[in-house]
Each structure stands twice: as structure tokens, then as C-alpha cells.
C-alpha positions as CSV (number, residue, x, y, z in Angstrom):
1,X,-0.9,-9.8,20.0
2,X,-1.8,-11.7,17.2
3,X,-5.8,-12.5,16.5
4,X,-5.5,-15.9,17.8
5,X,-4.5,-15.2,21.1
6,X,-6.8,-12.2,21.2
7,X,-9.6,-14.8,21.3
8,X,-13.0,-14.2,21.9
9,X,-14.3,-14.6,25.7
10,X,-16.3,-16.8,26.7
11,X,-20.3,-16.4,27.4
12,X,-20.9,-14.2,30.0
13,X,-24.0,-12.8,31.6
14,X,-22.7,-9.2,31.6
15,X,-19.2,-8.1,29.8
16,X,-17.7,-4.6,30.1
17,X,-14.2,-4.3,29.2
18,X,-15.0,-0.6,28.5
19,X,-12.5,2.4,27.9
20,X,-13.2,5.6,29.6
21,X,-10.4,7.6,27.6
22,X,-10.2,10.6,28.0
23,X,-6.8,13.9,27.3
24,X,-5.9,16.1,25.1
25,X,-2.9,18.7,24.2
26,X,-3.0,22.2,25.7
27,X,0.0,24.0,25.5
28,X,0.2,24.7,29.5
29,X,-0.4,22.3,32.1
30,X,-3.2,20.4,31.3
31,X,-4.8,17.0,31.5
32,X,-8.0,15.2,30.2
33,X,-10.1,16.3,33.0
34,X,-9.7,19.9,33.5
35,X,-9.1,23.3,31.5
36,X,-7.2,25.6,31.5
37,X,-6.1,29.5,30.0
38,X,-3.5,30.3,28.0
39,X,-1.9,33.4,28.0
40,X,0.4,33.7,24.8
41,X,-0.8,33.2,20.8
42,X,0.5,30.4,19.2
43,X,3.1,31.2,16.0
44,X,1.9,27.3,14.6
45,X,-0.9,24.9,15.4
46,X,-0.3,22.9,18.6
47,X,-2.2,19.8,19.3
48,X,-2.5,16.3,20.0
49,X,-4.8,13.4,20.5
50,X,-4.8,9.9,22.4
51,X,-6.1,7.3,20.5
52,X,-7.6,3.8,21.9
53,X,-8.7,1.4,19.4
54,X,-10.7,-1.5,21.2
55,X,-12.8,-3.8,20.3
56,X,-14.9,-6.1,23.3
57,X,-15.0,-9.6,21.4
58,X,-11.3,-9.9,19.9
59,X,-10.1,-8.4,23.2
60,X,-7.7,-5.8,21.2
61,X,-6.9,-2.8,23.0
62,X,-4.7,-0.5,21.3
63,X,-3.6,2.9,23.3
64,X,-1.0,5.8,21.5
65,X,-0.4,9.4,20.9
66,X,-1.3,11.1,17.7
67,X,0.9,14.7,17.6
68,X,-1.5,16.5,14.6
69,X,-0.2,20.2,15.5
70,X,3.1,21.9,14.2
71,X,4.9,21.6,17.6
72,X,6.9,19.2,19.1
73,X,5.1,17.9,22.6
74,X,6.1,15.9,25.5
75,X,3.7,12.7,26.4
76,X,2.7,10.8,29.5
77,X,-0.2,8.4,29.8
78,X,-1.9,6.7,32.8
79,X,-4.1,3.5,33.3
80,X,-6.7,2.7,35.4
81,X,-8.4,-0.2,36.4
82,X,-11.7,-1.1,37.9
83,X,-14.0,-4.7,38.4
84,X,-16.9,-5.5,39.9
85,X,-18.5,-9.0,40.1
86,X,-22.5,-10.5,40.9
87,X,-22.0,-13.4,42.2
88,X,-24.7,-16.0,41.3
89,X,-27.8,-15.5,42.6
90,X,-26.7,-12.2,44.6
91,X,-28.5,-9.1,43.6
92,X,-25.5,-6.2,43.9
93,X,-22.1,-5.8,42.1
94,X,-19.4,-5.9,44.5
95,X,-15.9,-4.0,43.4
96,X,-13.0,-6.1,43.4
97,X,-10.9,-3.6,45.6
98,X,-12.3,-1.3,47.9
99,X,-15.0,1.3,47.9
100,X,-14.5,1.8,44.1
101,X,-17.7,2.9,42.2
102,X,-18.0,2.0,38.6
103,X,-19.5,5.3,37.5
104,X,-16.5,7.2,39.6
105,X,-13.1,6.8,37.8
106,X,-12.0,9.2,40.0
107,X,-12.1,5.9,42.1
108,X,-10.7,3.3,40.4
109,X,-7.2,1.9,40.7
110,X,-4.1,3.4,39.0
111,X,-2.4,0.3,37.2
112,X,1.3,0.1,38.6
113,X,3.7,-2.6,37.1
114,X,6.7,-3.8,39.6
115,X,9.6,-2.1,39.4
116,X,11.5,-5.0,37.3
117,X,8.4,-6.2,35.5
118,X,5.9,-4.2,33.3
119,X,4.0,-7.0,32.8
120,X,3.1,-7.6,36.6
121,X,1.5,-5.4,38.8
122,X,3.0,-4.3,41.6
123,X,2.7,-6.8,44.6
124,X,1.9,-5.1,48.1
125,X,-0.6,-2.7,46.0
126,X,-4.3,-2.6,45.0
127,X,-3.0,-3.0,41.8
128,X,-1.9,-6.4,42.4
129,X,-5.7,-7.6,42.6
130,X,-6.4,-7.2,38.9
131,X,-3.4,-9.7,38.1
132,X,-5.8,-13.0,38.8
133,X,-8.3,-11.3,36.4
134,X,-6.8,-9.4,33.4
135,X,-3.6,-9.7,31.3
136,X,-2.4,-6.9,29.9
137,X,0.1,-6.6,26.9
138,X,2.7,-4.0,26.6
139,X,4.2,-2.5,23.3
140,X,3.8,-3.6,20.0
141,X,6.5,-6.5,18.6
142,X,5.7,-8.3,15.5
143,X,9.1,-9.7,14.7
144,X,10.1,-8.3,11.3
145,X,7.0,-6.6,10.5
146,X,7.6,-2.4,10.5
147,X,5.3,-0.3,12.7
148,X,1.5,-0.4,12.1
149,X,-0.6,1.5,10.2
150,X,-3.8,4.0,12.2
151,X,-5.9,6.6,10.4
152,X,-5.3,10.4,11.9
153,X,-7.5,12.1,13.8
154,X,-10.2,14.7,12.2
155,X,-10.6,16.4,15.3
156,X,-7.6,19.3,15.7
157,X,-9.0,21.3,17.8
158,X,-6.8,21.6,20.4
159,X,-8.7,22.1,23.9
160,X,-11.1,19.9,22.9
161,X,-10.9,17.0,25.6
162,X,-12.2,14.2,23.4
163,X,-10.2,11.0,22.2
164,X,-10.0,9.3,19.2
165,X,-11.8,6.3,20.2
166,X,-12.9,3.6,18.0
167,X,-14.5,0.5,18.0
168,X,-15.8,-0.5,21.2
169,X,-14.1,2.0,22.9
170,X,-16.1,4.5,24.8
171,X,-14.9,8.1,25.4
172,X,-15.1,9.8,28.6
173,X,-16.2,13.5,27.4
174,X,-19.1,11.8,24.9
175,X,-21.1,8.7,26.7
176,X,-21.0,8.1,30.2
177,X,-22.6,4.5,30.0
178,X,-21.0,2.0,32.3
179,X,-23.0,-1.2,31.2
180,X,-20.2,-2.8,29.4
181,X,-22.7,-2.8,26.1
182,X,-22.8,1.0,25.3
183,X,-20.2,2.2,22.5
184,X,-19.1,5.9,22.3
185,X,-16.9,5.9,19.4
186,X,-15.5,9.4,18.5
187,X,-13.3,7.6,15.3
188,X,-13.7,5.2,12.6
189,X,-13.0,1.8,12.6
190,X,-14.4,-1.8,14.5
191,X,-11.4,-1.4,17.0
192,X,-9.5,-4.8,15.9
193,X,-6.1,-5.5,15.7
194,X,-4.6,-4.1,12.2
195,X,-7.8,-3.0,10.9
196,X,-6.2,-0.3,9.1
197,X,-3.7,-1.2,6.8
198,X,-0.5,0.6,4.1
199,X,-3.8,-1.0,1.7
200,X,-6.4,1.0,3.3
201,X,-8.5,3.8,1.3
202,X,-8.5,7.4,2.4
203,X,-11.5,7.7,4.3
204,X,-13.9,10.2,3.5
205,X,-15.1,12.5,5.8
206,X,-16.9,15.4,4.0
207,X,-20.1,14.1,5.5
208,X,-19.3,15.0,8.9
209,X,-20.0,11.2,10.4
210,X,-17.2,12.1,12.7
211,X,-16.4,15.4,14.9
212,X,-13.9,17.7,12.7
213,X,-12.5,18.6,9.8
214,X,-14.8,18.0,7.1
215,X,-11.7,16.5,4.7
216,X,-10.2,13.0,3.6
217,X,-7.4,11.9,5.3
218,X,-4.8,8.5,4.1
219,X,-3.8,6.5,6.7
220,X,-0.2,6.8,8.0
221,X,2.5,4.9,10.5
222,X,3.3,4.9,13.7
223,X,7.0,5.4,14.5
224,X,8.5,2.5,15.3
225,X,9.1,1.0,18.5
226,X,12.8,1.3,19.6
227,X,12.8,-0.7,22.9
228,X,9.6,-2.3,24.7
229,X,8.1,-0.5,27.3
230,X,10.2,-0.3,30.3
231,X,10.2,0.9,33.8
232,X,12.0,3.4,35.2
233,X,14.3,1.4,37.1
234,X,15.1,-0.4,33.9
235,X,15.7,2.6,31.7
236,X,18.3,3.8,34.6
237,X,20.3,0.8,34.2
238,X,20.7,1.2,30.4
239,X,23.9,3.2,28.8
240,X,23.2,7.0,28.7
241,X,23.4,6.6,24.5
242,X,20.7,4.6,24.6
243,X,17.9,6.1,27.1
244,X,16.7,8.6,25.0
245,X,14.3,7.3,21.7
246,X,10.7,6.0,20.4
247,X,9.6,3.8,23.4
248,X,7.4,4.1,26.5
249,X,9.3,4.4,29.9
250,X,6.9,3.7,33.1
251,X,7.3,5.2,36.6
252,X,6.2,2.5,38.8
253,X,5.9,4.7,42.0
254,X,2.9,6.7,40.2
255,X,1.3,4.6,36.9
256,X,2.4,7.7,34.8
257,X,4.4,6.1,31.4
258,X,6.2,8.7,29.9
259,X,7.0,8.8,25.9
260,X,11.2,8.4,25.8
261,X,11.5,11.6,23.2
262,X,9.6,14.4,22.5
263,X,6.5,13.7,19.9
264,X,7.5,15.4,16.7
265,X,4.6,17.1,14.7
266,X,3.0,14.6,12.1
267,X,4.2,12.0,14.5
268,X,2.7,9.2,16.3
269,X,3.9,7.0,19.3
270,X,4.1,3.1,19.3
271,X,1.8,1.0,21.6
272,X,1.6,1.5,24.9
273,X,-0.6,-1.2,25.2
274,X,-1.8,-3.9,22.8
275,X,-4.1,-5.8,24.5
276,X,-6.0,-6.4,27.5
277,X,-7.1,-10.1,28.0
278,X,-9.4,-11.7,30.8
279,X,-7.8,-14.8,32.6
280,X,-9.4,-18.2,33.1
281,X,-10.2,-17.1,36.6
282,X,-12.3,-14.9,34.8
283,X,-14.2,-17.2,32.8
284,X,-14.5,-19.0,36.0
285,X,-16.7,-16.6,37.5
286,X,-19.8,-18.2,38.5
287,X,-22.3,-15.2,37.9
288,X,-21.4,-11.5,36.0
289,X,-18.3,-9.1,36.3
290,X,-17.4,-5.5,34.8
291,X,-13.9,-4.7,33.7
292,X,-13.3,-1.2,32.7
293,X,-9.9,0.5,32.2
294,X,-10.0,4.4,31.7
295,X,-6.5,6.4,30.4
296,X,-5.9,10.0,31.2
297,X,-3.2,11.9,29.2
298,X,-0.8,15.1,29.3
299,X,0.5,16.1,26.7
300,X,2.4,19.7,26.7
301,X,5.4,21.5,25.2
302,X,8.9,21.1,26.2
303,X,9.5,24.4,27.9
304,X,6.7,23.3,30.0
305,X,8.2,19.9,31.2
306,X,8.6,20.4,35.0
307,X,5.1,20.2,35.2
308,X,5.2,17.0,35.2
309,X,6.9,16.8,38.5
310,X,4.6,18.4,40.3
311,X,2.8,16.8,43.2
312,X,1.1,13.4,42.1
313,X,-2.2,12.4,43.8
314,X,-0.5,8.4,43.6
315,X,3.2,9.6,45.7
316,X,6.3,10.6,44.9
317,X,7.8,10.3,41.3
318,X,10.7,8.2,41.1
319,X,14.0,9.6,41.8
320,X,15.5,9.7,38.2
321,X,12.2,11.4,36.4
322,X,13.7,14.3,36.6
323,X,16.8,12.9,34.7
324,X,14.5,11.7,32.3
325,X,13.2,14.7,31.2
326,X,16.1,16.7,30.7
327,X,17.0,14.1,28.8
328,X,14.0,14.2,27.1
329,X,14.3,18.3,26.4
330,X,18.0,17.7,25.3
331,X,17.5,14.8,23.0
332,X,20.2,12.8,24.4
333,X,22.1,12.4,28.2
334,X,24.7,13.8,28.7
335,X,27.3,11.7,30.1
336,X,29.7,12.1,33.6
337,X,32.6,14.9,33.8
338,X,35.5,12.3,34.9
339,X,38.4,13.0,33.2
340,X,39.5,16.2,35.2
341,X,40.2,18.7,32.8
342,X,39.7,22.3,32.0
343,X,36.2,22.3,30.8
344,X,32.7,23.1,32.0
345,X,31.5,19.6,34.2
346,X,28.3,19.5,32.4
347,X,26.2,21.4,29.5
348,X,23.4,23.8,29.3
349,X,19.9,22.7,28.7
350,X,19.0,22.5,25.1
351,X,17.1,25.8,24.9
352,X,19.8,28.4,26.9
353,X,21.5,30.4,24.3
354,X,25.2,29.7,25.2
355,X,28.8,30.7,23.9
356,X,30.9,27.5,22.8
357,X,32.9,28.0,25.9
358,X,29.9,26.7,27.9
359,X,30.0,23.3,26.4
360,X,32.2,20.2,26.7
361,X,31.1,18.3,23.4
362,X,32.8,15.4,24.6
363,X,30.1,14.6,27.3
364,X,27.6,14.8,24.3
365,X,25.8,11.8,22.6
366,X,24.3,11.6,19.3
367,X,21.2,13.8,19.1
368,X,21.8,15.7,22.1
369,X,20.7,19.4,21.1
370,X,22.2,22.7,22.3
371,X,21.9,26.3,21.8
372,X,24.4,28.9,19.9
373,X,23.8,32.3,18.4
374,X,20.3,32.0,19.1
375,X,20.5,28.7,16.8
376,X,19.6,25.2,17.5
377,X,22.1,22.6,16.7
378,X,22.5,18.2,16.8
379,X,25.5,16.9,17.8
380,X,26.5,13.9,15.8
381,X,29.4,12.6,16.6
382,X,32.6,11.9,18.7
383,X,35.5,11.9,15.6
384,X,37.8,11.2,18.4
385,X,41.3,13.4,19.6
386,X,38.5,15.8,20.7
387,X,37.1,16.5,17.1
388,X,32.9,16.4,17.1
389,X,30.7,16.8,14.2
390,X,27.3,18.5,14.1
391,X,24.3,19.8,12.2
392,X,22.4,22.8,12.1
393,X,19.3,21.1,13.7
394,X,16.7,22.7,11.3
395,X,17.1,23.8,7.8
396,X,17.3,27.3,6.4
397,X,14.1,26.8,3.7
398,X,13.4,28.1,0.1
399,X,17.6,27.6,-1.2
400,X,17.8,25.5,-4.0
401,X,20.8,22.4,-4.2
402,X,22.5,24.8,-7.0
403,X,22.4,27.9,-4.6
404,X,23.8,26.0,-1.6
405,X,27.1,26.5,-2.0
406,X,26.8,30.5,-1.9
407,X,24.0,29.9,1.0
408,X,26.2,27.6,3.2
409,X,29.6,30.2,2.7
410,X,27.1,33.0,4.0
411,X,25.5,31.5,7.0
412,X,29.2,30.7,8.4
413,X,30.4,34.5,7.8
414,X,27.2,35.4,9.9
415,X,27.7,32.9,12.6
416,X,31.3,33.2,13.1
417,X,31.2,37.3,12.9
418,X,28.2,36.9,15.6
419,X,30.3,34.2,17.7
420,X,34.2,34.5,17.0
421,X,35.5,32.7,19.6
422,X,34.1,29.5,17.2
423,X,36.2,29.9,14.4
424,X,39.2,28.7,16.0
425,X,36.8,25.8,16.7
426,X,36.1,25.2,13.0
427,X,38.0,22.3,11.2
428,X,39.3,22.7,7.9
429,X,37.5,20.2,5.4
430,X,37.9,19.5,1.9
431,X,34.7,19.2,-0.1
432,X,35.4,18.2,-3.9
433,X,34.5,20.2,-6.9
434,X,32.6,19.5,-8.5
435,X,30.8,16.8,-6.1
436,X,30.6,13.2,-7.2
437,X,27.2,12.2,-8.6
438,X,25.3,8.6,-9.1
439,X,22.0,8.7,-10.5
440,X,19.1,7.8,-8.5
441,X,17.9,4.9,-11.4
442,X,21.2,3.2,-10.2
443,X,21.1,3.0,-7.0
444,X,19.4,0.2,-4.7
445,X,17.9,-0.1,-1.2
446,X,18.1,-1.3,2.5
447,X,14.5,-0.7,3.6
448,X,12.2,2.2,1.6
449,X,14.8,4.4,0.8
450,X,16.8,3.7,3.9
451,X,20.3,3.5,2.6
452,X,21.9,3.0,-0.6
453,X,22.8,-0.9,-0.7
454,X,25.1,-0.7,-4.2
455,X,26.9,2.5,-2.9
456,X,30.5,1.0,-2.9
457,X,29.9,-0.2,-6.5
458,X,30.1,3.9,-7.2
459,X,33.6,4.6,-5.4
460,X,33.9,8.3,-5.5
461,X,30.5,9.0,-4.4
462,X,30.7,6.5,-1.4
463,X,34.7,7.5,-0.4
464,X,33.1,11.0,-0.4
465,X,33.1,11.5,3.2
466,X,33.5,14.5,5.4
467,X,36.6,14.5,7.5
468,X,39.8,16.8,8.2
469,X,41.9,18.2,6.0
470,X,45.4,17.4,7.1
471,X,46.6,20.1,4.4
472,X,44.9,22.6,2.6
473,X,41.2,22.7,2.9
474,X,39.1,25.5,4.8
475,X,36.9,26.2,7.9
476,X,33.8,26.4,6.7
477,X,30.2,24.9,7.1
478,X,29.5,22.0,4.9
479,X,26.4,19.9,3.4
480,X,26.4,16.3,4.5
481,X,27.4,13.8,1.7
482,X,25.5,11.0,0.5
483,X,28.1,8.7,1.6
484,X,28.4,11.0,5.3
485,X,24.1,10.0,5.8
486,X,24.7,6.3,5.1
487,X,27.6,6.0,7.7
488,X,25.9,7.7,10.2
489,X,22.4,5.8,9.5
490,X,23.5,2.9,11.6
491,X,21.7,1.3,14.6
492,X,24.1,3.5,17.0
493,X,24.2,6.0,15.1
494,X,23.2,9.7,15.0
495,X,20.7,8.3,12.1
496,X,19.4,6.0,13.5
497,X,15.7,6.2,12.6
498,X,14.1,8.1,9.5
499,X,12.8,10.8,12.2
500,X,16.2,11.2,13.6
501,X,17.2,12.4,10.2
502,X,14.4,14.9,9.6
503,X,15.1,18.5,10.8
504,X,13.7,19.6,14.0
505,X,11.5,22.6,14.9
506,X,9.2,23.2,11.3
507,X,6.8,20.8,11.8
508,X,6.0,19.0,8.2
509,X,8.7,21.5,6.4
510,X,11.9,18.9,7.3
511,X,13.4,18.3,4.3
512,X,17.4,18.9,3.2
513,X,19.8,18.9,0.7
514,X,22.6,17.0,0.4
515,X,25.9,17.8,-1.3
516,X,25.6,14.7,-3.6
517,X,24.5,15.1,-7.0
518,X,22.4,13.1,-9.3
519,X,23.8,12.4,-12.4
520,X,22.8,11.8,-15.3
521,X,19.2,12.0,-14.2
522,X,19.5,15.7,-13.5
523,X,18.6,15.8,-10.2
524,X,20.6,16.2,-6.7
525,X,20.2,14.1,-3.3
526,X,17.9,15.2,-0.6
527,X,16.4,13.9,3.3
528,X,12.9,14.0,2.3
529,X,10.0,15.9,4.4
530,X,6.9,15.2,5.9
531,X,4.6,17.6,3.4
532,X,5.3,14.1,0.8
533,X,5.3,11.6,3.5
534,X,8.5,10.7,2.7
535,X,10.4,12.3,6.0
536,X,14.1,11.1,6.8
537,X,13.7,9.1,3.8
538,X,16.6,9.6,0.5
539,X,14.9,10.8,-2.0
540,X,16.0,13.3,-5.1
541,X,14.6,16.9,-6.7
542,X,15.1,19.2,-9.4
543,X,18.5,21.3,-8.4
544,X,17.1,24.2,-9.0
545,X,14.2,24.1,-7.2
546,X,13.9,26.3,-4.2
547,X,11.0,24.7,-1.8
548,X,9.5,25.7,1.3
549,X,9.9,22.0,2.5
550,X,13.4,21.0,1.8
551,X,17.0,23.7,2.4
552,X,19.8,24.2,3.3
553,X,21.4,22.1,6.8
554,X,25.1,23.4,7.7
555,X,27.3,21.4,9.5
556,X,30.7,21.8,11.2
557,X,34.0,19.7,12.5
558,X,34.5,21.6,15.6
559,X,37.9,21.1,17.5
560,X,37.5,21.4,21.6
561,X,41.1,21.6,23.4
562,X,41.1,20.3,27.0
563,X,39.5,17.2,27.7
């Protein structure tokens, strides 16, 4: 919401729109309230951290995940409510629903939208008694603005249950005042809406004023938000292609809203909510009232996933959650076997090492990963007359663009000597020599280095596209092409956001190479990574430069009979 409309409230004798946050990652099961063992080392830093920005008098409430480890993580986040109002001249608070107790929020009422609305709350429920009091705004929509700006977290320990609360926002582990008056900030800022800025300075903290590293940290974007928040029985109804992405998914039946893709590392949700706003009934109150809202978290890994369809203290979760989170795992859902023919009626879970034989690629959508020779792959799309291209998911690090080449002809003799029944898969492709080149200087942009918006105006490098040889060529394993990134960056594409294009599983090292070289400027086309802040963006590097950050990504044109 915009500062207008989060206008200040009214005078009131006592005002306590306080935020009782509390969650943080563990790598098992675990929420904000408890803690638990782990039984394994980690190989990378795992972590997370909610964030609630709020501030009392502007009425801006912002609530999102921060993922600060080197892990990918899977994110759900529930609301609860809770009200109490002194009538004039009485001597007690009185809750609005029940026996709730402010001080208990153990008590309070889990905030449940209807099952076509996210913006009501579900009629029939106790719930429903906080619509006449408090509006509360979903998601984060500016028009054409990009996704806003928040400063990271200092605090990376990982079983550490505090929030990153700032402003007026009061977290659960650090104050337990309930007088609608006492702060308990654990993060900088006043809590308004776009306080931090692309403009803002580092902030400093070597003087310790906040729990944490002791360091500087530059503030950074939130990914941006593909679809508004939904509810479950709204995300069923959409195409598979498009029910995995960066957007908040709600299951009415329990309050939990579930993050629609799994939380890269250096990543950082969109809004899940945006505001919280009293009503004119409110103001109307002839005496005081207390509004609090408190939101717990889970955040865990993955492999770990089912956990979140264990029994739930608010019912039963929604029939298709389960659906939701494979989808989740797999990057993409799969859709229906219904053509009848000779291959497997559906696909292994993205993790389960499988031969090809196990997969139908035609029941794949873009993204969707899978498992072969112990490898993790993206499939990126459906070339039609049962021809699919994919991607090596991450990249093989520290290969120069000059070396690639002799790296890419070597990782195919591995994996087709390991896995033979594939080469028969393998397309034969033609990849010019030498490649066609455009120097960076020349080229210009859609977005911050989105795609190349000149590209036809340098004909071989954009008709430099990756397809089947109908003579000649060879099977092999290919680098994308400058021309190949641009066609799939499209809204339904495989490409469809800058994170989508960054390699998967390395945390910040997520750079790649592509086959496109640079010209006269003597330097060769890349996907950037996150250790510049450039990730998914094109960028360009020294050829010969072998970097821990950026490698080598194979692809292949596989051919699968049967369908």
C-alpha cells in the first residue's frame, strides 16, 4: 500500500497493533517455538530468517523470508490474530473472540482467508470476527515498479529463534510486553513502507547495535512477486506450467501460506503481507482496544518436506498440499499420462537417481528437475515430435570460456560411458566454429541486463540457435547460445525470471558460460552469479578466466520414442 492509504489512526486511548514474530530455519523439523537436534553435519551453512517490518503510526506491516544460508529451503508462514477492547468507563479488557488472553498467543486466532478470497476471512470461523476490525493487505503490487528493496539480516545463526524485526515490531524470543507501546526491535530501520531503498547506504554494523555479525551489509531485492497470494483452491484451478514460482499459496483449512518454490540461498520471498489497517469500526470504538498479530514460521530443507503434512493443531490440510509440495521439490508439475503409450505414467521425484528409461520427458514442464547418473538436471523445453531440451542444473566450476569446449566433450564421454542407454537419446547438433561474437559495448537492454534488445541487428549471433542437425552434426553436449537464453527468457518460458536462470544447488557460486563470444572487446558471454549480485543477469568476463563462481552448464536435445 501506498503511504496515503497507510494513514495514520486516529487518537486512541490505548493502541497495540503489536507483532509477536517469532521462527527460524533448522534443518529438521522445526518451528519458531520449539528446538530441536540434529543428527548430521552440515557440508554448507543453512539458515534462514523471517522478517516483519512494522511501524504502529503509518500502519505498514511488511512480513517475508530472508534465506541467508547456502541451501535451498522450503517456507510456510502463519498469522494470528488477537483483540481486546475497554469499553468506556468499564475497568477490564474483554477479547473479541473467546477466552483468548493477550499474553497467551498460544490462544489467539489463526487468521484463515475463504477459500475464493484471500482478502476475507473465512465466514463460519473465529476468524471471521476480526473482518469488522482490521484490513489486511496481501502481496506486494506497485504497477511497474520491480520488487523492493530490505537490508539482510546480521543474525546467521541458524537455531537462533529470533526474527528480524524492525520498527515497531516486537519479537517474540526478545520482549514479551503486550501494552501496545513496548518496541522490541531485533533489526534496523522505523518499520515504514520503502524505508530502504536501491539508494540506501551499507549499514554499518561493527558496533554491535544489533545481534550478529559484527560486518557491513548493502541492501538487496526481494525476488519478485510472480502471482498475488492465492489460496489453495485457486492455485488448483491454474494450468500445471504455471503452479509452481515466486508467490505465496495459502491453505485455507489451516492458516499455513506456503512459499510456491523452494527459497534459493541469497534469496528472499515477496510480501506476504503489506499492511494491516484498522477499520472505521475501529475508530468507532468508544473506549480502548489492543490488536496484536503474531507469525510463526517453518522453514526446512527439501528432503524434509512431508513434515509439513503432519498433523496440524487447526485440521486437516487441504487435499492438494501434498501435490503442492512435490511440485515444490520437483520445480515444476508434472502433467497427466493420457495419450496411452509405451512410457512410464508419471516421473520420479526430483532427488531419485533414475535411468532415462524411468522418465516420460513429455509430461515435463519447464523447470521441472530430475535425477541421472547421480546428476541433477532442468528440463527446458518441449521441441516437439518428442524432442526435449535440458540443462545440467548446476555448473561444473573453475573451467574457463576458452576451455569449455574440451570440458563439455569430456563430461558427455563420462556420462554417456556411465549411462549408455542415453546416447541413442542424444540429438545431433551443429555448433558453428568458430562461434559468432557481438561485443558487449554494442549491445542494448530489456530490463538490467535482461535480454539483448538490438540482437537481430547482429544476424549471426541471434540466428545462432541450438536445434537438430538434419545432416551432419554430432551427439554431444552443448553450451547454450546467446541467442538460445534470449528465446527461452520469455514470460512462459524456461527463463522466465533472473533466478530461474541461475544454476541450482551452490548457493552464491551460480554463474555460467555461454558459447557466445565477445568480440572485439575480448571477452565471452556469461549468466552472472550471486557472489557480484549480478545472478541470472548477462553479463561478460575475461575468457580465460577460470572462476569458482561461474563454469561450465551442458545441455542436451534428447529424443524419447513412444509417446
Amino acid at each position: 500500500m501506498n503511504k496515503e492509504q497507510k494513514r495514520k489512526l486516529g487518537v486512541l486511548a490505548v493502541l497495540g497493533l503489536a507483532l509477536l514474530v517469532g521462527g527460524t530455519f533448522a534443518f529438521t523439523a522445526f518451528n519458531q517455538r520449539v528446538t530441536n537436534d540434529r543428527l548430521r553435519d552440515n557440508e554448507f551453512e543453512v539458515g534462514g530468517r523471517v522478517h516483519d517490518y512494522y511501524n504502529r503510526d503509518t500502519e505498514n506491516k511488511d512480513v517475508f523470508v530472508e534465506n541467508y544460508g547456502e541451501e535451498e529451503i522450503m517456507v510456510r508462514i502463519r498469522l494470528s490474530e488477537f483483540m481486546d477492547i475497554r469499553k468506556r468507563g468499564a475497568t477490564d479488557f474483554e477479547p473479541l473472540v473467546g477466552e483468548a488472553v493477550r499474553d497467551e498467543v498460544d490462544t489467539w486466532t489463526t487468521w484463515k482467508p475463504n477459500a475464493d478470497n484471500i482478502n476475507q476471512r473465512q465466514t463460519g470461523t473465529d476468524s471471521a470476527f476480526f473482518n469488522d476490525y482490521s484490513n489486511l493487505t496481501f502481496g506486494w503490487d506497485r504497477g511497474e515498479e520491480f520488487a523492493p528493496w530490505y537490508l539482510p539480516t546480521f543474525n546467521h545463526v541458524e537455531n537462533d529463534p529470533r526474527a528480524a524485526a524492525a520498527g515497531h515490531a516486537r519479537d517474540y524470543f526478545t520482549s514479551d510486553a503486550t501494552d501496545g507501546v513496548t518496541n522490541g526491535a531485533t533489526h534496523p530501520g522505523d518499520g515504514t513502507d520503502a524505508y530502504w531503498t536501491e539508494d540506501s547506504l551499507p549499514y554499518d554494523n561493527s558496533a554491535g547495535d544489533w545481534f550478529g555479525s559484527q560486518v557491513t551489509h548493502e541492501v538487496a531485492q526481494h525476488l519478485q512477486q510472480e502471482r498475488s497470494p492465492m489460496t489453495m483452491e485457486q492455485w488448483e484451478k491454474l494450468e500445471n506450467n504455471e503452479k509452481i514460482g515466486d508467490f505465496w499459496v495459502v491453505d485455507h483449512q489451516t492458516g499455513w501460506a506456503y512459499w510456491a518454490s523452494k527459497l534459493q540461498p541469497e534469496e528472499t520471498t515477496s510480501y506476504l503481507l503489506d499492511a494491516a489497517q484498522m477499520t472505521e469500526m475501529a475508530h468507532d470504538i468508544r473506549g480502548s482496544y489492543y490488536y496484536g498479530i503474531h507469525v510463526s514460521s517453518h522453514l526446512i530443507s527439501p528432503e524434509n518436506s512431508d513434515d509439513f503434512l503432519g498433523n496440524d493443531s487447526e485440521g486437516e490440510h487441504h487435499e492438494h498440499l501434498a501435490d503442492f509440495l512435490e511440485g515444490v521439490r520437483n520445480n515444476a508439475l508434472d502433467d497427466e499420462y493420457t495419450n496411452g503409450g509405451s512410457l512410464p505414467t508419471e516421473n520420479p521425484e526430483y532427488d531419485v537417481n533414475s535411468a532415462p528409461s524411468d522418465f516420460n520427458f513429455g509430461l515435463m514442464n519447464p523447470g521441472r528437475l530430475f535425477t541421472i547418473d547421480n546428476q541433477r538436471f532442468r528440463y527446458l523445453e518441449d521441441m516437439g515430435d518428442g524432442n526435449h531440451l535440458i540443462i545440467r542444473d548446476s555448473m561444473i566450476p573453475n573451467v574457463s570460456w576458452n576451455n569449455q569446449p574440451g570440458r563439455l566433450a569430456s563430461w558427455y564421454s563420462a556420462l554417456i560411458s556411465s549411462e549408455p542407454t542415453l546416447e541413442s537419446m542424444v540429438q545431433p547438433v551443429i555448433i558453428p566454429n568458430p562461434v559468432p561474437s557481438v561485443p558487449w559495448a554494442d549491445i542494448t537492454w530489456q530490463g538490467t541486463r535482461w535480454v539483448p534488445d538490438n540482437l537481430a541487428s547482429f544476424p549471426d549471433v541471434a540466428n545462432d540457435l541450438t536445434t537438430i542437425a538434419s545432416s551432419g552434426g554430432s551427439r554431444r553436449a552443448f553450451a547454450l547460445s546467446l541467442a538460445d537464453v534470449t528465446r527461452l527468457s520469455q514470460p512462459d518460458g524456461s527463463f522466465s525470471t533472473y533466478a530461474e536462470r541461475a544454476t541450482g544447488g551452490q548457493g552464491i557460486f551460480n554463474g555460467w558460460w555461454l558459447r557466445t563470444a565477445g568480440g572485439r572487446s575480448g571477452s565471452a558471454w556469461v549468466i552472472g552469479s550471486t557472489v557480484y549480485n549480478i545472478a541470472g543477469q548477462i553479463n561478460n568476463f575475461y575468457p580465460s578466466n577460470a572462476r569458482s563462481d561461474v563454469g561450465v552448464r551442458p545441455a542436451l536435445i534428447l529424443h524419447q520414442a513412444g509417446a
